[in-house]
C-alpha positions in Angstrom: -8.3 -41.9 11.8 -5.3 -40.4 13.8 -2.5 -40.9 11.6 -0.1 -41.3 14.5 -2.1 -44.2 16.2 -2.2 -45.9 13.0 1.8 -45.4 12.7 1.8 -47.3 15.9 1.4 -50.3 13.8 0.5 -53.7 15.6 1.3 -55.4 12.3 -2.5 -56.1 11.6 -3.4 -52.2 13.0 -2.6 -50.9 9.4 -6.4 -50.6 8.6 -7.9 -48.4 6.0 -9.3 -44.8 7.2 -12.9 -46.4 7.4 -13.5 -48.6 9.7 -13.8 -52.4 9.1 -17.5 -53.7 9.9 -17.3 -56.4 12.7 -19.6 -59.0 14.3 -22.2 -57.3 16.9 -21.2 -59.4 19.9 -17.4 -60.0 20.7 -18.1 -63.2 21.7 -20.3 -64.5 18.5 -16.9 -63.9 16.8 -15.6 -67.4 17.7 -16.2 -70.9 16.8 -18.3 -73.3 19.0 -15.5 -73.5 21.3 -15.6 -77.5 21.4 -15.6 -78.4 17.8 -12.2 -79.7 16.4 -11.0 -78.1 13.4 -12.5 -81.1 10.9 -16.0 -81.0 12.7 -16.6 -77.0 12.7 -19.9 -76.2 13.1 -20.4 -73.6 10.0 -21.5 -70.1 11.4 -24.3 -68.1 10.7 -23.9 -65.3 8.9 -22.9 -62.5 11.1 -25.4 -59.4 12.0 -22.4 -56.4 11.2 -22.1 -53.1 12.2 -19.5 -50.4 12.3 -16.7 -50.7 14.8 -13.7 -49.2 15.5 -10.4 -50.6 13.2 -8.9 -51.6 16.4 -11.2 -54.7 16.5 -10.4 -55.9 12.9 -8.3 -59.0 13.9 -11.6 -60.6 15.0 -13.0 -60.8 11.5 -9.8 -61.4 9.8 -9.4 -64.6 12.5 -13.1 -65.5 11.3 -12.4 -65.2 7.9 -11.8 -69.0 5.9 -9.5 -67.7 3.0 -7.0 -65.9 6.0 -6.8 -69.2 8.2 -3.7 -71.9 8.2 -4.6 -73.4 10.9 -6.8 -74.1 13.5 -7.8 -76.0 16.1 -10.6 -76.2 19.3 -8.2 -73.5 21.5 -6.6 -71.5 18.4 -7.2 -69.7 14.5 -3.5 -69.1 12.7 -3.7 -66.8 10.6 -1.0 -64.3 7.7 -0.5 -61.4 8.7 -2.0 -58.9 6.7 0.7 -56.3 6.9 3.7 -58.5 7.5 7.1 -57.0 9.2 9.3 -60.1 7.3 9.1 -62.9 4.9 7.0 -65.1 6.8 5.0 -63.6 9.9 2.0 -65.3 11.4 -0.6 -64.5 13.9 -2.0 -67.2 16.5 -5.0 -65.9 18.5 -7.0 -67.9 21.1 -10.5 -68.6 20.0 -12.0 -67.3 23.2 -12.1 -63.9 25.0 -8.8 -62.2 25.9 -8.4 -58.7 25.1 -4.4 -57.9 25.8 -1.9 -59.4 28.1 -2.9 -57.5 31.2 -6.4 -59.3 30.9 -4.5 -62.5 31.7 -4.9 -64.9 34.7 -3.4 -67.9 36.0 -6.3 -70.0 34.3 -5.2 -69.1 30.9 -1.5 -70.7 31.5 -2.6 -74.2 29.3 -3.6 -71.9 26.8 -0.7 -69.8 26.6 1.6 -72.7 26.7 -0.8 -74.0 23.6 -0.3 -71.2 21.7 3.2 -71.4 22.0 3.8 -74.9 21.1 1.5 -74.0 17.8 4.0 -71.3 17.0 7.5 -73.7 17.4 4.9 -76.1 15.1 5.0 -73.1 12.2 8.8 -72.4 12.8 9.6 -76.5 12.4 7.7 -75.7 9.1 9.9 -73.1 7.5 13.4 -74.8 9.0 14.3 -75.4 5.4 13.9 -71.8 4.7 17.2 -70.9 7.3 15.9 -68.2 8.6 15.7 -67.7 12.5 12.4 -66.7 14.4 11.0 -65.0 17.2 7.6 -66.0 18.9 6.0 -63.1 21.2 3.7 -60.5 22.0 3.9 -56.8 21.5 3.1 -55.1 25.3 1.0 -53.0 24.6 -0.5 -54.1 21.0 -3.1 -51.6 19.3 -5.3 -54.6 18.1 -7.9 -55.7 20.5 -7.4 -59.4 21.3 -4.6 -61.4 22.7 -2.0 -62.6 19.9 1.0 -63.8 19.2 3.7 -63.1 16.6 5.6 -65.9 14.8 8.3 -64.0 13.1 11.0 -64.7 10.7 14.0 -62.4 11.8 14.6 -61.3 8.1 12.4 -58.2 8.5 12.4 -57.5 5.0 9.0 -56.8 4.0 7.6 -53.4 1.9 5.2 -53.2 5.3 8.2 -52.7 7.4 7.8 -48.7 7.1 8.6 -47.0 9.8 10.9 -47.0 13.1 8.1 -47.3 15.2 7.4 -50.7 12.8 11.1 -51.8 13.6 11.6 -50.9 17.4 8.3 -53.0 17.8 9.7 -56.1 16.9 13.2 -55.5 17.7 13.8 -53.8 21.3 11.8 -54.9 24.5 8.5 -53.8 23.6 8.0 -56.9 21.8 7.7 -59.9 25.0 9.2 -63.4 24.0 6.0 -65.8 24.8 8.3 -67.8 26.9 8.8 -64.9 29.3 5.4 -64.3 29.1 4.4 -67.9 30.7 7.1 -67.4 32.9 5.5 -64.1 34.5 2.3 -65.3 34.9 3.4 -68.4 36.6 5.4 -66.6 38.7 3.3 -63.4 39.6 -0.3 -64.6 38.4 -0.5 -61.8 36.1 1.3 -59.8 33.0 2.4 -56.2 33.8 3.2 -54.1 30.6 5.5 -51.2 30.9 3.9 -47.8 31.7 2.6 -46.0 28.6 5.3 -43.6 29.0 7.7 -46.2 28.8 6.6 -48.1 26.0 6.6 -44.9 24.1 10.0 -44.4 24.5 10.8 -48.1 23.5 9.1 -47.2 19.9 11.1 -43.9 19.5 14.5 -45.9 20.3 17.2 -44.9 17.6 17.5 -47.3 15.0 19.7 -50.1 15.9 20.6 -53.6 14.2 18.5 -56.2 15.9 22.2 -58.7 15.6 25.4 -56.2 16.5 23.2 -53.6 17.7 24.9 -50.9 16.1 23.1 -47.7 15.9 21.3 -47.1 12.1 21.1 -43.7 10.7 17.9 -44.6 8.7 15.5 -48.5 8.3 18.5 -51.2 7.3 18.0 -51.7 3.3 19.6 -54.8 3.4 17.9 -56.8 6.3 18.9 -60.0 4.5 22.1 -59.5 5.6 21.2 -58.8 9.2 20.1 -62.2 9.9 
């Protein structure tokens, strides 16, 4: 795998060199959309084949020992690289491959998956720590999902710059502005690709004072 693409890192994007082996149908990937969390119907076991590390989100979502939460709409899942202390994923159980794939029809949905987030924020209020819900614009893992976040950033699988501009400068999309473009224009328009190149090579800055960084903060506790 291209080294660079992997460096891109959507969080869960940080797969090994061969590729994870996935369901055969994208949509055999998800629960019987009408069963409630308690009444899951339990799935047959999947016919696999090789597929491209981009899609590995849909058999970590499908995967018992990686899910919080769940519901008929949404999975919750860890992160399995996480960017801070606490760093979720929430991904709609049906078909939605990025933000530009959105449409007017998926606004309960969206609006679902963020109320699920502020549920896992409420969670950790104890911990002090503030949080960010969003959406990377152009993510490198197929299928629609959003972050939940703490705003520590301290995790040994914060690497790289491109790791930090992702989550701190306007490449990653606040869900609420997200809703609020698709209500207002009926779809979501990511940046251009050159642009959203140059949000990931941004100089290092401090996500709070936004003073410029020589090299990754060492001490992102004290940055929150």
């Amino acid at each position: 795998m291209d080294k660079k693409r992997r460096d891109f890192s959507d969080s869960e994007d940080e797969m090994p060199h061969n590729p994870k082996t996935i369901q055969r149908k994208h949509s055999s990937d998800f629960e019987n959309k009408g069963a409630s969390s308690s009444h899951s119907k339990p799935l047959s076991k999947p016919v696999e084949k090789k597929g491209h590390w981009s899609m590995g989100l849909l058999q970590s979502m499908q995967d018992p020992a990686n899910q919080i939460d769940k519901d008929d709409k949404i999975i919750i899942i860890k992160d399995k690289y996480p960017k801070a202390k606490y760093h979720y994923l929430v991904l709609p159980r049906v078909s939605i491959p990025s933000l530009k794939s959105l449409k007017t029809s998926n606004l309960d949905l969206l609006n679902h998956i963020h109320r699920k987030g502020e549920e896992l924020v409420k969670k950790h209020k104890s911990s002090g720590l503030e949080f960010q819900l969003g959406y990377h614009c152009v993510p490198s893992m197929s299928h629609l999902h959003l972050h939940v976040i703490s705003k520590d950033f301290n995790s040994p699988s914060l690497k790289t710059k491109k790791h930090w501009n992702s989550f701190t400068t306007k490449y990653f999309v606040p869900s609420s502005d997200v809703i609020a473009e698709l209500e207002r224009t009926g779809r979501v328009n990511p940046p251009a690709a050159s642009q959203h190149k140059e949000l990931l090579q941004t100089p290092l800055r401090c996500h709070v004072c936004k003073l410029p960084q020589k090299n990754m903060p060492t001490d992102r506790k004290s940055v929150v």
